[in-house]
N, C-alpha and C positions, 0 to 999 in steps of 0.2 A: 504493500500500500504506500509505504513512505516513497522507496523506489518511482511507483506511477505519478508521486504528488510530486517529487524531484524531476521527473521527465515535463509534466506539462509548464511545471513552473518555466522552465528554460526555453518555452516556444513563443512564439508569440500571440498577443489574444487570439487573434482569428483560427490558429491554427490551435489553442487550447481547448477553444470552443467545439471545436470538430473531435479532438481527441477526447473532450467530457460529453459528447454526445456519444461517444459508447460504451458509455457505464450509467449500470444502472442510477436511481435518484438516493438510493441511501448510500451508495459507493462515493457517487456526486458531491454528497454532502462530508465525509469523512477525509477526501483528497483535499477539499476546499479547505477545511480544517486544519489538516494540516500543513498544506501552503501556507496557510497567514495567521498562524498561531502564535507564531514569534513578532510577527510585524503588530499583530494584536497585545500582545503583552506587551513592548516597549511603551505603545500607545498609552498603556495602562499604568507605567510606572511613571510617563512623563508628565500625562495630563489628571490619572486617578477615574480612568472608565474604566471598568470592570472590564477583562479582554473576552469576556462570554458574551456581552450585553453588543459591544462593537462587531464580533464575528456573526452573531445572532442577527443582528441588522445587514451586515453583508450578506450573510449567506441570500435573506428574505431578498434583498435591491436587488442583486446583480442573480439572482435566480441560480447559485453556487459557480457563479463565474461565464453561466452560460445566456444573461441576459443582452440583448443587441448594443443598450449602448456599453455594459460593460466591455464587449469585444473591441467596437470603434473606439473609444476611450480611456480605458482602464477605470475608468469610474464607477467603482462598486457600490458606492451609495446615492446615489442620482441627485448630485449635489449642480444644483442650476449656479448660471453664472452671476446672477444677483450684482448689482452695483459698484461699480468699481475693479470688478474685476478684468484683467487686462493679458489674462493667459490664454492657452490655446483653446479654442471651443469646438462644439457639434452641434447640429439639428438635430431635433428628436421628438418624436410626437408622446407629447403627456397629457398635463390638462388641457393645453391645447397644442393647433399643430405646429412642428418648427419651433417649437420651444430651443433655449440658449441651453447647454449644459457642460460644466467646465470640459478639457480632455487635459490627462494628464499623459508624462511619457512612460511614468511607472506608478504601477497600484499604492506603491508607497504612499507617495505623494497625494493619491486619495485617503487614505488613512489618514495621513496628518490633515489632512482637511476637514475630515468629518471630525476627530479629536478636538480640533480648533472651532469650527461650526456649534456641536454639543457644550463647550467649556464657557465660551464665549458670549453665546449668545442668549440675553433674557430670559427667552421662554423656557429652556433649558434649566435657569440655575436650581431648581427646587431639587433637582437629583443629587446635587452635590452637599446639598446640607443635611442627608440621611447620614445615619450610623453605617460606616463602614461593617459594623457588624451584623449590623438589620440585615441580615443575608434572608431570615426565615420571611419578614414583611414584603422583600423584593419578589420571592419565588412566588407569592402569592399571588402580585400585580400581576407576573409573567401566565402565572396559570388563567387569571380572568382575561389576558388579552387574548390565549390561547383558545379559552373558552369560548369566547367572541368570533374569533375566526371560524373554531369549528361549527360553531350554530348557524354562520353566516355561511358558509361550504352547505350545509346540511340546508336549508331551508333557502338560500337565493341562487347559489352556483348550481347543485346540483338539479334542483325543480326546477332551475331554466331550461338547463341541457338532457332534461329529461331521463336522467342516470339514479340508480337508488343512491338512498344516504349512506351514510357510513355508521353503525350502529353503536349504542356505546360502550358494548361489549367488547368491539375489534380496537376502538381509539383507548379506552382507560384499563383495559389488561394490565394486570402485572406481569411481575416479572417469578419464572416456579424455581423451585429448590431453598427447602428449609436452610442450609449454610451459606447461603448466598451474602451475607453480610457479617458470616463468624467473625471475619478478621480484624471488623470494628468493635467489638465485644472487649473489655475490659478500660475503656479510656471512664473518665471523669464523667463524663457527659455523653457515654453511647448511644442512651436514648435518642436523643436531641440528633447525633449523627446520623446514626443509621433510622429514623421519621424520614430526617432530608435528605438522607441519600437515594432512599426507595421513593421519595417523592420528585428528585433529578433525572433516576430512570426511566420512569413514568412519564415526567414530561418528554424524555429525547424520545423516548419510542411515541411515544403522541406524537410529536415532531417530523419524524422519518412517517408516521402513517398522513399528515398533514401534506408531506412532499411531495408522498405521493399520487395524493388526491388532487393535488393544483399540477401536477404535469398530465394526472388523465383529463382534467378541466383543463388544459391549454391545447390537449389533441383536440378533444372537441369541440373548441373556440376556433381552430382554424377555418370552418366552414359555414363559422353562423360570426363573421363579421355584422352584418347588417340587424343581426339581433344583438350584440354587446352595445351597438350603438344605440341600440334603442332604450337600453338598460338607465336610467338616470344615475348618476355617478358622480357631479359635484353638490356641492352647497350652492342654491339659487341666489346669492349674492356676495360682495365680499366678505372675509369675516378671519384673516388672516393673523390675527389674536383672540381668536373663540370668544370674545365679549359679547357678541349678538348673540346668539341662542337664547330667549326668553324665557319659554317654557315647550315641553316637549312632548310626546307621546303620551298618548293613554289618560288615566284619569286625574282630571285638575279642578279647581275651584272656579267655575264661572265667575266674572268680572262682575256681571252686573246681576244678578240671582245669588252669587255666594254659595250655591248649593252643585256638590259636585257632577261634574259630568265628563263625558267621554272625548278627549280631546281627539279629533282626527290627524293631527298632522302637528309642526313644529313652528313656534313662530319668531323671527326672529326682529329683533329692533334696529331701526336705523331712521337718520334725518328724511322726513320727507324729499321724494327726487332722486332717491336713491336707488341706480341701475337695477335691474333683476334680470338673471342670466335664467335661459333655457338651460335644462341639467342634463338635458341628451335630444337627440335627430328625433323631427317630428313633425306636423304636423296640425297648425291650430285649427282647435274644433268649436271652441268659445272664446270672444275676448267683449266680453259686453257686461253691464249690472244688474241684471233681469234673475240671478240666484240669489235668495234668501239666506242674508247676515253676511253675504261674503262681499256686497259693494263691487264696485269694478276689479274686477275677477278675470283670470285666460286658464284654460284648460289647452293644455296640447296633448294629442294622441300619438305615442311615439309607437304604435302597434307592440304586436308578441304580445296585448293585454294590459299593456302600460299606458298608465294617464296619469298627468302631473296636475297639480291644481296650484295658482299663485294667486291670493284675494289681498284684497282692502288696496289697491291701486290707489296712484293717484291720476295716471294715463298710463298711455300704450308705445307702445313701437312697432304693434304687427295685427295683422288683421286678422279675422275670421278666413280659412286656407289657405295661408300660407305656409309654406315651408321654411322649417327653424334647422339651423346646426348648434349642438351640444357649444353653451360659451356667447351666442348672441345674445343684443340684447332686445327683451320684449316687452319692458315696461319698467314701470319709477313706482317706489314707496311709499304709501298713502295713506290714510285714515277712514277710509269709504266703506260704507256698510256699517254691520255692530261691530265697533272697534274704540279701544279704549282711548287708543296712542299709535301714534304712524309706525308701523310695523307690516311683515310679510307675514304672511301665514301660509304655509307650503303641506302642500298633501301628495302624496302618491299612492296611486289606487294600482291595482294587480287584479283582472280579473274581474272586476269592479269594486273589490274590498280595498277598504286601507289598510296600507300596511305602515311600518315602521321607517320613516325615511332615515333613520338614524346608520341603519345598517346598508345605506345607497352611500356613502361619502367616501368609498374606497378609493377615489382620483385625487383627494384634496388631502386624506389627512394620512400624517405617519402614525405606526403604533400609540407614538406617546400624546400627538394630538388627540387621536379618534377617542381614548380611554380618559382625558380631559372635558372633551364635549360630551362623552356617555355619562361620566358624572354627575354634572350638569343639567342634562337630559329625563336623566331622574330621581331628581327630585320635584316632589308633588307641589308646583307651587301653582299660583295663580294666574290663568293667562289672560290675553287679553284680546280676547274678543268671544 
């Protein structure tokens, strides 16, 4: 194994890429490991990121080194060129198309980038001011982001594409044989070790069964381009400090009755006039005020069963059949209808039911965003309209 992760190391991406497309995804994932195990630890002693947490997000970015731009770029954690920046770049289609994304000449150099990015910047600092020893509170976050994914594989990837779930018999298995942890037996604290240790295995094999659920969900995404597009997939406006989310899913305390009821969808606040983007290709089927409480209101039909709903406008951008691309814009933020305060109020229906738009934001947010606005999201507070 070291042997095959010493050969590809030595080639060049594009030719790595071809040599990790013949192994299998847990092979995939253990060569990638230990490639940049070392470049992840250094990262760990210079800046104080965990080198599990750092590999753990590469492995996810660059898809264990066989992701597109990772090949053209070496950029394993799809670090955009953001401001100021003055070094070599790519085209890449993200949240939208042609996006900037740095390119480095060696993956190094993305390491230290994302060390620098995480250490640096704002939104980040709350990680650094845990106990180095909190190891048991971190495994926890890890398991609920985990958790997250899986439910999200189970109930939107897989009922897209038509494939059974994956049961939670086959993802939360342990691991057999009664001596499997003897040799942790006798310290101070075995208990404690050998809990976290059978709780580490647990996660990696979750992990390797995760991996490779998202490569049979990538076979069968090659042939339904035109339905991932229809999937909705950002936040309908900006929100690039998670401070708008208002109130979220499910049931909330009426504004004006005070008595609870069934929130359909997620609302978020902002100054009146304020853009609202389509969240995927579609097709408007309403943009008029003739729907009860929701004020000037656009419903777009992005087919496959998908309908977005954006109310309390204050005007439009787009008409009654028109066609939308995921990212334009269709209207400004308003107070119209029953509404307390200039706000969006965004629903996405499946089928005709609503569902959860919380678990659509897969284009917009990293792990540590999406688990920030989930929290956020539920809690039971008051919405506003």
């Amino acid at each position: 194994m070291k042997r095959t992760a010493k050969k590809i190391e030595n080639k060049s991406p594009k030719k790595s890429v071809k040599k990790l497309a013949e192994l299998d995804a847990h092979t995939r994932m253990k060569v990638y490991v230990l490639q940049y195990a070392e470049m992840a630890q250094k990262e760990m002693k210079k800046y104080g990121i965990p080198a599990s947490i750092t590999l753990a997000q590469g492995l996810l970015e660059s898809q264990a080194g066989m992701g597109e731009l990772a090949a053209k770029s070496n950029n394993h954690f799809g670090i955009k060129c953001h401001k100021g920046w003055r070094g070599a770049r790519v085209s890449h289609d993200d949240d939208a198309k042609g996006e900037c994304f740095r390119k480095y000449k060696k993956v190094e150099q993305s390491y230290r980038d994302h060390s620098d990015f995480l250490r640096n910047r704002g939104r980040y600092s709350d990680l650094f001011k845990m106990k180095k020893t909190d190891y048991i509170r971190k495994m926890g976050q890890v398991e609920e982001v985990l958790e997250h994914l899986q439910e999200r594989d189970n109930q939107i990837y897989r009922v897209v594409f038509e494939t059974n779930p994956i049961s939670e018999d086959v993802r939360k298995a342990g691991f057999g044989g009664a001596n499997r942890y003897k040799n942790l037996d006798g310290f101070t604290n075995s208990d404690v070790i050998i809990s976290t240790t059978k709780r580490l295995d647990i996660l990696s094999k979750q992990m390797v069964v995760q991996s490779k659920s998202f490569d049979e969900i990538q076979r069968l995404a090659v042939d339904k381009e035109k339905l991932l597009a229809a999937i909705p997939s950002i936040q309908p406006i900006a929100n690039d400090d998670l401070t708008r989310m208002a109130s979220g899913f499910g049931w909330r305390t009426d504004p004006f009755t005070k008595a609870r009821r069934r929130h359909k969808g997620m609302d978020f606040t902002a100054p009146r006039g304020t853009p609202i983007y389509a969240t995927s290709d579609g097709k408007v089927k309403r943009a008029d005020a003739r729907a009860l409480g929701y004020g000037k209101h656009i419903r777009i039909d992005h087919g496959f069963g998908y309908v977005t709903l954006y109310a309390h406008l204050s005007g439009y951008n787009v008409k009654r059949g028109q066609r939308v691309k995921r990212g334009d814009i269709i209207g400004y933020v308003g107070n119209t209808g029953r509404s307390q305060a200039p706000h969006l109020h965004y629903e996405i229906h499946k089928d005709g039911k609503a569902v959860n738009p919380i678990n659509f934001y897969s284009g917009d947010l990293n792990p540590v965003e999406f688990e920030a606005m989930l929290e956020a999201a539920n809690k039971e507070n008051q919405s506003l309209d």
